[in-house]
N, C-alpha and C positions, 0 to 999 in steps of 0.2 A: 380120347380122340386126339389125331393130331394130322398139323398140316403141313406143307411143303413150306408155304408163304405165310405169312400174318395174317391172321386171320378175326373178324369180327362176327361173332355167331347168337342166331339169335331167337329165343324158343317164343311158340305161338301156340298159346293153347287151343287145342283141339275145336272148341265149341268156334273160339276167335275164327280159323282158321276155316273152318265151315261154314260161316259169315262169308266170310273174304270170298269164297270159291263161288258161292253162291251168286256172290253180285259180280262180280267179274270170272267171268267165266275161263276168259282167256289165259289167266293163271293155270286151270286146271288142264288145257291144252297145252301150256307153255309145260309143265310136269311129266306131264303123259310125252309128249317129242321129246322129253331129255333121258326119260328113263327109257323109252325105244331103243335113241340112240344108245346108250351104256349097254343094253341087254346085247344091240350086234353086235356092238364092239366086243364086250365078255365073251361073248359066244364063237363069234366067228373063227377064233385060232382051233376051235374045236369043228369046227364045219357044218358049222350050222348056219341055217340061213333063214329069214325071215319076213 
């Protein structure tokens, strides 16, 4: 992996992680709008639209 900037990275195990979503919900919406936005982004030079 590598990044532009310095970067601090930081692994969550799965089951943790499934915790987390669970009680806060808005995490997994905060996920869900970031990966939309990258998909149109990605996509769009191709003409695709979503």
């Amino acid at each position: 992996m590598s990044t532009i900037d310095p970067s601090t990275l930081y692994k969550i195990e799965q089951s943790t992680l499934q915790i987390l979503m669970a009680e806060h919900p808005e995490i997994v919406q905060g996920i869900i709008k970031e990966l939309a936005h990258r998909l149109r982004v990605t996509t769009a030079p191709y003409g695709f639209s979503f």
